[in-house]
C-alpha positions in Angstrom: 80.0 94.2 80.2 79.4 98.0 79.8 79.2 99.0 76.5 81.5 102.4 76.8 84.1 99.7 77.8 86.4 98.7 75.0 87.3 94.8 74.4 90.4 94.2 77.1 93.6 93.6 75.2 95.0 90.4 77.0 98.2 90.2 75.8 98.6 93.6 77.0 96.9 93.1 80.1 99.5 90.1 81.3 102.6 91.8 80.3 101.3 95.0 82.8 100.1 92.6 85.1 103.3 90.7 85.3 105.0 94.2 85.5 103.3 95.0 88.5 104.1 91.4 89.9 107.1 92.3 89.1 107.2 96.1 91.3 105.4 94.4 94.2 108.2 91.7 94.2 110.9 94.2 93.7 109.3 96.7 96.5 108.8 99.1 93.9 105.5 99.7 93.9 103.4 100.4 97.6 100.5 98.5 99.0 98.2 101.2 97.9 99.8 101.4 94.2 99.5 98.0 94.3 96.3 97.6 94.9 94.8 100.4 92.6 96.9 99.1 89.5 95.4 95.8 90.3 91.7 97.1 90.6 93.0 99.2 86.9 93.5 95.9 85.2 90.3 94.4 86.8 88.2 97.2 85.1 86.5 97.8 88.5 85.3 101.3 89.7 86.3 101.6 93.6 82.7 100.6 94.5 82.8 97.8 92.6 85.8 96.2 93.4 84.9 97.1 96.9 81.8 95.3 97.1 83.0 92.1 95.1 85.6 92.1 98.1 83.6 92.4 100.8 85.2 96.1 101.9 84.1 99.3 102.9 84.6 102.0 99.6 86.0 104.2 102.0 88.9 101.5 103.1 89.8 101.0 99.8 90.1 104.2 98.9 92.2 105.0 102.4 94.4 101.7 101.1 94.6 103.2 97.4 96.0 106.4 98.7 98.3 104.7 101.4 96.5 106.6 104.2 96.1 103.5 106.2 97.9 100.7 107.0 95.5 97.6 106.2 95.3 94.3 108.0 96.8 90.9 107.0 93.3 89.6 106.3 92.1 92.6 104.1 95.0 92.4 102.4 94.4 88.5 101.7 91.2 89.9 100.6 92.0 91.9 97.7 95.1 90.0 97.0 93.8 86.3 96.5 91.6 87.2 93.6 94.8 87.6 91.7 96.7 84.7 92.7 98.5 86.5 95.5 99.4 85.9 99.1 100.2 88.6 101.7 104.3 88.3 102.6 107.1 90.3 103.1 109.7 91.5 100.0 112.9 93.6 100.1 112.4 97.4 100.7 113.9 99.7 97.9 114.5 103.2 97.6 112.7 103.6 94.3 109.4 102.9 93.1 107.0 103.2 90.0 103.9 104.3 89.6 100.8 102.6 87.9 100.7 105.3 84.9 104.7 105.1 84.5 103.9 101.6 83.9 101.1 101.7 81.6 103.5 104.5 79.7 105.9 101.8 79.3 103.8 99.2 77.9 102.0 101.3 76.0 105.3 102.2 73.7 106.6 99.1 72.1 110.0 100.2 71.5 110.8 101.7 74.8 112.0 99.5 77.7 110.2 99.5 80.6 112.3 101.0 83.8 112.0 97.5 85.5 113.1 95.4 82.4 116.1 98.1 82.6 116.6 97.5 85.9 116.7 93.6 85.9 118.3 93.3 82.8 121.2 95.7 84.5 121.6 93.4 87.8 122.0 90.1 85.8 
């Protein structure tokens, strides 16, 4: 591990990654916020994750910025390596963005917009 990188906090790390699970599932988040808040909580530069997933820097980087739309197998790419699987979910008018949910997390006694908004349709 580089050194300049601090210790990963793990706790905090699931709760954003279940978060963005969360988004994705809620078609609140796009494929390209998707996929750069899940390259965030891998610790990855763009060429790294890149490489480790066998694509082009300049893909990802078309996919992070929802330039392009990518195939079902680069997709299946990126998303196995965190226990996903390329499918269709429920379009929404709203959305969230990686750093609104790192915001969130990052103040204990503030609610995160998508607890709000489950917690309101139960």
């Amino acid at each position: 591990m580089d050194k300049r990188r601090k210790a990963p906090d793990l706790s905090h790390e699931r709760k954003l990654r279940q978060e963005i699970y969360d988004a994705m599932a809620a078609g609140r988040m796009s494929v390209g916020q998707a996929v750069a808040a899940m390259r965030r909580i891998s610790r990855l530069t763009q060429p790294e994750f890149a490489k480790h997933r066998g694509l082009s820097v300049q893909s990802l980087r078309l996919i992070e910025s929802d330039k392009t739309n990518p195939t079902i197998d680069t997709l299946g790419k990126i998303a196995s390596i965190f226990g996903l699987q390329v499918g269709f979910v429920p379009k929404t008018d709203s959305s969230i963005s990686w750093q609104q949910l790192e915001n969130d997390l990052s103040e204990p006694t503030k609610q995160s917009p998508l607890s709000a908004s489950i917690e309101h349709r139960e």
